[in-house]
Every structure is written in C-alpha cells, then in structure tokens.
N, C-alpha and C positions, 0 to 999 in steps of 0.2 A: 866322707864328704871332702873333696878335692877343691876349696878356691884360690885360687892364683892368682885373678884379675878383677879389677874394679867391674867388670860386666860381671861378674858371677856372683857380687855381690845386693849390687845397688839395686834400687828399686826403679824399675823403667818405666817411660811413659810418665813420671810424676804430676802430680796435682799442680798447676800455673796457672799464673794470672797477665792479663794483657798491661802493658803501661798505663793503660789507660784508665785499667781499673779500677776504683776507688775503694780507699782504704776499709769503708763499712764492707765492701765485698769480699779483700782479704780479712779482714778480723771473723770475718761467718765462714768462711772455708776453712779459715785455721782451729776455729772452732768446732766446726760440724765433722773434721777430718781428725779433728786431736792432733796435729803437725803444727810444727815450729819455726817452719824455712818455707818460703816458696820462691821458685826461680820466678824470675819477669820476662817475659818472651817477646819477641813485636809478630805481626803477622805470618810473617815465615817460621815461626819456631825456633828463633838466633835469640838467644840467651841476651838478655841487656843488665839484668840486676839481679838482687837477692833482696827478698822481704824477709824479715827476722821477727821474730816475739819480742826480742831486744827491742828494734828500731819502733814496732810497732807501742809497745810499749812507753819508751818513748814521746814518742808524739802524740799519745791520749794524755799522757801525763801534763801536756806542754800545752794541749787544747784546754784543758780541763784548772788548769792555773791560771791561765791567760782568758778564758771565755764560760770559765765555768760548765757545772758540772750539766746545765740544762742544754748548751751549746754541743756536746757530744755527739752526738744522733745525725744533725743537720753539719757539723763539720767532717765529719765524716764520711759522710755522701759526700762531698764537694772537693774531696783532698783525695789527688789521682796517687797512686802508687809510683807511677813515673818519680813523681816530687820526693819522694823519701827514701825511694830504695837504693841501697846498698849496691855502689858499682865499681871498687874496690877489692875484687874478692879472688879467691884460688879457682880453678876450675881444675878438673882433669878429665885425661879420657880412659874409654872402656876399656881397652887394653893392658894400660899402666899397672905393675905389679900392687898387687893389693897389700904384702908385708911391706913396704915403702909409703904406701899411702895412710898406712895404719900408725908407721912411724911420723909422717908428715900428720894428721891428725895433732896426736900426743904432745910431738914438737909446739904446734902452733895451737893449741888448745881451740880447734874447730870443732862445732857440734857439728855441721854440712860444708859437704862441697859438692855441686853441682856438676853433674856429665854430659861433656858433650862432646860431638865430631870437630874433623878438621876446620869447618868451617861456623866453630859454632853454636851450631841445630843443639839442641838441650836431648840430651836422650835418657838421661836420669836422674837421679840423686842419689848421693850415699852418704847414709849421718851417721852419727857416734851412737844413736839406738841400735843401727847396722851389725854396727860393731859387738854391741853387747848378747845381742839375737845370737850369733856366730857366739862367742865365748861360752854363753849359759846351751845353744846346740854341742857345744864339743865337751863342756862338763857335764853334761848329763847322760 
C-alpha cells in the first residue's frame, strides 16, 4: 500500500450541502451518513464553508436555551447553513504530501480538512477517521 498524496487518501466526491441549506437538512445528512464535517459549496462546486458537529452542536444547544426545547424542529428549518458555518478554515489540495498533512493534522488538532483545486472546486475530504483507516490497514 504506497500513499504519498492527499489524493490517495481522501475521500472524493464528499457528501455537501448548498449555503442555502438548512441546518434541519444538515443535521439528517450528518446523521443518516454517520459524518461530522461537511464542506458548503455554492452552485459551481467552490467550497465557501465547513459545517462541523461542533458548530452544529452548538447552535441546537443555543436554540434550545433561548426558544426551548418545542422550538427545535421549526428553527431548524428556518436557519440556513450559510449563517453558521465555519469559514475560517485549512484547505489543501490533492497533491500536497500526505506525511506533512498528517503532521499538520496532529499539529493543529483538526478532525477535517477539506480538498480542493486551484480554483477552489471542493474535490474531497480527508479526516482524522482517514487517518486511522490507514494505521489500523498497515497494523494489520
């Protein structure tokens, strides 16, 4: 098993959601997919944000103090992902050495960092499950 590059590791194509999409629609992806991260894209497929379990997290907790626990459901639908995600964040691309990215991980205690082209375009993800997939494949 030869990986060398963030392409050879990440997972392509990932599961996204539109800015526009509201947070009840990420919380059923994150759930129905079992994933923790999902990149935000806008129509062309150019990365704008990161949704997290954190952030998401978060902001039920903040709904749910503030409007109680029966307001959930309906603020939910109404709260776009746009408004909360995470746009702050590392990116890399497919090429970039993957012992460097594994160090940058560790360094910055990231579960995900998002892949994409020069311009951009979201063309994967690769998270610290990645990582462990790849260790528990080479000790076995």
């Amino acid at each position: 098993m030869m990986l060398n590059t963030v392409a050879d590791l990440m997972t392509a194509d990932p599961f996204a959601v539109s800015l526009k999409a509201s947070l009840k629609d990420a919380h059923d992806l994150m759930r129905e997919k079992n994933i923790r991260h999902i990149p935000v894209i806008d129509e062309q497929g150019i990365l704008q944000g990161m949704l997290t379990q954190k952030i998401m997290i978060a902001k039920v907790m903040g709904i749910m103090a503030t409007y109680g626990a029966n307001a959930l459901e309906r603020k939910e639908k109404y709260t776009v992902v746009e408004d909360i995600m995470a746009t702050d964040f590392a990116s890399i691309k497919p090429e970039q050495n993957l012992a460097q990215v594994a160090d940058f991980f560790v360094s910055n205690r990231h579960g995900c960092m998002p892949v994409v082209d020069e311009n951009n375009k979201l063309l994967g993800i690769l998270t610290s499950s990645d990582f462990v997939r790849l260790a528990a494949a080479l000790l076995s």
